[in-house]
C-alpha positions in Angstrom: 20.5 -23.4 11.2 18.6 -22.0 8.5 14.9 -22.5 8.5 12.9 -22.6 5.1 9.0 -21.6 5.3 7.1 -23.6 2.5 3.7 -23.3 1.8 2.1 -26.1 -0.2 -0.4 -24.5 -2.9 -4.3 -26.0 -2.3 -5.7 -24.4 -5.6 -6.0 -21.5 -7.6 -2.0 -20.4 -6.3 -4.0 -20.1 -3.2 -1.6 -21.0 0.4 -2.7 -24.2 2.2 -1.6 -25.8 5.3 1.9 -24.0 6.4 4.8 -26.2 7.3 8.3 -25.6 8.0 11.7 -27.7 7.1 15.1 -27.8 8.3 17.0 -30.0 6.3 16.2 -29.8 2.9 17.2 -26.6 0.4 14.1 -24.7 -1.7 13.6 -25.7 -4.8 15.5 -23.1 -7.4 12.2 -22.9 -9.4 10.7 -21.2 -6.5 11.6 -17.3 -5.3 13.2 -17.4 -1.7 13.8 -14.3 0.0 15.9 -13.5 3.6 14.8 -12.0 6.4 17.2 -9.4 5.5 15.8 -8.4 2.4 12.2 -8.4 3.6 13.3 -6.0 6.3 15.3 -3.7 3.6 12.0 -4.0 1.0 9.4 -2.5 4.5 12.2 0.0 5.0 13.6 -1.3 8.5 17.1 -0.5 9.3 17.9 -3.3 11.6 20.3 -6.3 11.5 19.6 -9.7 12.9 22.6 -11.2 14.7 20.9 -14.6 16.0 22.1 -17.0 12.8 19.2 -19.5 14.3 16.5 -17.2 12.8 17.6 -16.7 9.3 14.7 -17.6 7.8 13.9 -17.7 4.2 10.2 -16.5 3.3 8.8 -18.0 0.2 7.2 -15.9 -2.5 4.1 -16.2 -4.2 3.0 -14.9 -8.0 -0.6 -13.3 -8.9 -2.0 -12.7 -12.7 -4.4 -9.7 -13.0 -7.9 -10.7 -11.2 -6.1 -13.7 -9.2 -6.6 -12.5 -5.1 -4.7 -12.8 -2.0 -7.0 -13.3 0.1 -10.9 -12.7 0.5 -13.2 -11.2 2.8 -14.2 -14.3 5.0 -11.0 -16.0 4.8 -8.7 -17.7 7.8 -5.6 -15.1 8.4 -2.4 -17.3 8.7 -0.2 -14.9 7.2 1.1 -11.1 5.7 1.9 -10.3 2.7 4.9 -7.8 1.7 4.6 -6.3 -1.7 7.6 -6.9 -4.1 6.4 -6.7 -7.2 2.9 -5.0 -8.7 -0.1 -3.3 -8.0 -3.4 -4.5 -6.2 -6.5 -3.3 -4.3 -7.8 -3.6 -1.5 -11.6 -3.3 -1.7 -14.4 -3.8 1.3 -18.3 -4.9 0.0 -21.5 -3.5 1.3 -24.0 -5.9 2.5 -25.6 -4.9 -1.5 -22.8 -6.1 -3.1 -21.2 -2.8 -4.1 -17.2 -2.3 -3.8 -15.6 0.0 -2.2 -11.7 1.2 -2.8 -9.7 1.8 0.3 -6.4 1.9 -1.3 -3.8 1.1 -3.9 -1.1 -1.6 -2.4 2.2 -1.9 -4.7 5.7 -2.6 -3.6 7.1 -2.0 -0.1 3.5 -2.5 1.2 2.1 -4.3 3.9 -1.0 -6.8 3.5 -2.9 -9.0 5.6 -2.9 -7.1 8.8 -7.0 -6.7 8.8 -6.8 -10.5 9.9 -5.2 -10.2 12.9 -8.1 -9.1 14.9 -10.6 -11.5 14.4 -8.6 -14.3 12.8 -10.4 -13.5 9.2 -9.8 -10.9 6.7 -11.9 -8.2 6.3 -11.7 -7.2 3.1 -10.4 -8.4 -0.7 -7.2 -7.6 -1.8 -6.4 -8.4 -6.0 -3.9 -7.6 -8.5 -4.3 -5.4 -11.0 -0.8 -6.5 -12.5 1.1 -9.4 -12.3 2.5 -9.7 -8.8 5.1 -10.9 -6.2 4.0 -10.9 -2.9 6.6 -12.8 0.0 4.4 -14.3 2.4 5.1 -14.1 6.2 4.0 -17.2 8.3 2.3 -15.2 11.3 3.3 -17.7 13.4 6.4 -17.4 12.4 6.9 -13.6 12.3 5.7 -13.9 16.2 8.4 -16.3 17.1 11.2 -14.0 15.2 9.8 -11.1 16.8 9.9 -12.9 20.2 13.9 -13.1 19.6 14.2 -10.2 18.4 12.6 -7.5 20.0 14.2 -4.8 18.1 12.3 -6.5 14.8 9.0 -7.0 17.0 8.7 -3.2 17.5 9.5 -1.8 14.0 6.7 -4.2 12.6 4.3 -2.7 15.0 5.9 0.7 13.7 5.5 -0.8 9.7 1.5 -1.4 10.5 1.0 2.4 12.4 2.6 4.1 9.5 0.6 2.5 7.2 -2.4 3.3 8.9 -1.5 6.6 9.5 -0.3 7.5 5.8 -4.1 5.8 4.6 -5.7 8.0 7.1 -4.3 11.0 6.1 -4.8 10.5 2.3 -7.9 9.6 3.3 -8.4 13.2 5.2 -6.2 15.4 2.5 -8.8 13.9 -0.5 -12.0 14.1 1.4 -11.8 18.3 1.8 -11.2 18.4 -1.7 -13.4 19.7 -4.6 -13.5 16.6 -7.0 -11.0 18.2 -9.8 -8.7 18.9 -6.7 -9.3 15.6 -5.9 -8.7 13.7 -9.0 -5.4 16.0 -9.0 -3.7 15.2 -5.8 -4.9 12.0 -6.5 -2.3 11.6 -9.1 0.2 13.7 -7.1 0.0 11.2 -4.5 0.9 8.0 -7.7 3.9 10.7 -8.8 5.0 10.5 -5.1 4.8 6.7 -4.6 6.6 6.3 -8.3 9.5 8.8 -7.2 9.8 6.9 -4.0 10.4 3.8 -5.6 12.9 4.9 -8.1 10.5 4.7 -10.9 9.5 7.6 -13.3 7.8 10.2 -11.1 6.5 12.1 -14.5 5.3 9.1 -16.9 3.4 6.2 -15.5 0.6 4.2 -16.0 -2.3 3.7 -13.6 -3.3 0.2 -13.3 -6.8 0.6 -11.9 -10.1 1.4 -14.0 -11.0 5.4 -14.0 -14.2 3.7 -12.3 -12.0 2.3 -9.4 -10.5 5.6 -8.9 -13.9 6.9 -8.2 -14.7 4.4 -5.7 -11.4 5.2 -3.8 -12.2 9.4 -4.1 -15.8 8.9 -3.7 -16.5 10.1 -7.5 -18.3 8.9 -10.1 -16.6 7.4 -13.0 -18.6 10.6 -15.2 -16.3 12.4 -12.8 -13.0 11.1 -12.8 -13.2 11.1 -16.6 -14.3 15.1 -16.7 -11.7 15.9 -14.2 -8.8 14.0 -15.9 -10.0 15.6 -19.3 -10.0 19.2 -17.4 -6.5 19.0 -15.8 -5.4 17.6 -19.8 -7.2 20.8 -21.0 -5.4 22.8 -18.7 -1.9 21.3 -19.9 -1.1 19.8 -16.1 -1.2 16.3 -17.3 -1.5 14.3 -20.6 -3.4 11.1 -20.3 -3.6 8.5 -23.3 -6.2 5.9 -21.8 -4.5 4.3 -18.8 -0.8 6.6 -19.5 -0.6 9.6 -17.5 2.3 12.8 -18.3 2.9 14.7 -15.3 3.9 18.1 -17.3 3.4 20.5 -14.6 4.4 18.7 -11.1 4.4 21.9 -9.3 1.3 23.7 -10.8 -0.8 20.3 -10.1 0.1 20.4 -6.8 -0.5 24.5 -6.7 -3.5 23.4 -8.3 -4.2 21.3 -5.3 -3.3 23.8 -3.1 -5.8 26.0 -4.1 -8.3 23.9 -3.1 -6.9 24.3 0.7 -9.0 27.2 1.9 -12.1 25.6 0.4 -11.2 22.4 2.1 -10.7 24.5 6.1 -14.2 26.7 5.0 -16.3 23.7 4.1 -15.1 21.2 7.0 -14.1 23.9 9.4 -9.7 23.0 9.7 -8.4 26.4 10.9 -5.0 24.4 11.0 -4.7 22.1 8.2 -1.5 22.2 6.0 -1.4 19.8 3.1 2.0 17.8 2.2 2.1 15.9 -0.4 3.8 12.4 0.0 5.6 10.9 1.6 6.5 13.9 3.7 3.3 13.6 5.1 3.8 10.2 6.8 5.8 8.2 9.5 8.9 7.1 7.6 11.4 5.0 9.2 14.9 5.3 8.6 18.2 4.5 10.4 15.7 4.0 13.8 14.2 7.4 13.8 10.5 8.5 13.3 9.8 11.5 11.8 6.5 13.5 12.5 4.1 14.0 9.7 4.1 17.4 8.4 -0.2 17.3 9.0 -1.7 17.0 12.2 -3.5 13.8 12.6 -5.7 15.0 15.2 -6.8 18.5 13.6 -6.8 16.4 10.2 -9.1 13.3 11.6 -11.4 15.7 13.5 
């Protein structure tokens, strides 16, 4: 039996009510994806044998500026990045936004809803997006079959707090031209991990959005991308960034390391760029990250 999750759209491409079907196919105008492949897109290594719980998870489309979801909003479901780039962005009791990271595909969304039922924070594309949504009623009775699956998602939402965490840590010690600089380390990583071009890319966010995520000033970011230009690390064209020196702009970030342990006080802190510096799950195994969360975090 093969069980089809559809999700009527109230307004603005926004989910409504959720309801499930048995006996009907999905429409072909509408993306469908398997359990299977939303296990192989999060990176789990694991095989579902029960043919009762192949269920098909509908996907949903985003323009630029269209959201997810929005701070105050009921949680019903997660989202799995398959196509795009968003942000997810938290609001002061002033109004003022900010950054806490850069979603795109193989990511995780939704998960600040679990706790209270509502999300926390805003999430929007910056580029037209596919996200597969995830019922989480129905990822809890899957996971209730299949224990194996029930544990790696737990294991999908610690590595994704963990890598955030210590990004987080890494760009906090920095200098701000450091920071701007592992910044887009970090973007060549996520790029070569995808398959995509680690050297040439474009960066979908505002320089100002930037800044809110690092903590600079758009004044800032703009000096520092100028500086590592100057310097021949980089060529940026507006919103196009040439990685021309990989290894010198991560030297170049390196640097930086002994400032970082003098001014926060780390006697043990060793920067690795991504992903080596996160829980990665492959064929069942987890491997350590390369800095120490507890002598990073403290």
């Amino acid at each position: 039996m093969t069980v089809f999750i559809e999700i009527p759209v109230a307004h603005a491409g926004r989910p409504s009510n959720m309801m499930v079907t048995h006996s009907h196919r999905p429409e072909r105008s509408v993306l469908w994806s398997t359990l299977a492949q939303v296990c192989q897109l999060l990176q789990l290594d694991i095989k579902v044998q029960d043919k009762a719980f192949d269920a098909l998870f509908q996907h949903r489309a985003l323009k630029p500026g269209q959201q997810a979801f929005a701070a105050g909003e009921s949680f019903s479901a997660l989202y799995v990045v398959n196509a795009g780039y968003l942000k997810t962005a938290l609001f002061d009791s002033e109004g003022n936004e900010r950054v806490v990271n850069f979603p795109m595909k193989g990511d995780l969304l939704g998960t600040d809803g679990i706790f209270s039922d509502r999300h926390a924070c805003d999430v929007m594309a910056l580029s037209d997006c596919d996200l597969i949504v995830i019922p989480f009623k129905q990822l809890l009775t899957l996971g209730h079959a299949c224990q194996e699956l029930e544990h790696l998602i737990y294991r999908v939402v610690s590595r994704q707090i963990v890598q955030e965490n210590i990004n987080l840590a890494t760009l906090g010690s920095l200098r701000s031209d450091a920071r701007v600089a592992c910044f887009l380390a970090i973007e060549s990583d996520r790029h070569a991990a995808l398959k995509f071009s680690a050297e040439a890319f474009r960066l979908r966010m505002t320089r100002r959005e930037i800044g809110s995520y690092l903590g600079l000033t758009l004044e800032t970011v703009s000096r520092s991308l100028s500086a590592l230009d100057g310097a021949g690390l980089i060529s940026v064209d507006q919103r196009d960034i040439k990685i021309l020196q990989p290894d010198n702009l991560r030297t170049y970030r390196q640097k930086n390391t002994a400032y970082a342990k003098k001014l926060h006080g780390f006697k043990n802190l060793k920067i690795s760029h991504y992903p080596n510096n996160i829980f990665e799950i492959n064929n069942s195994k987890t491997h350590t990250c390369k800095t120490p969360l507890r002598s990073a975090l403290s």
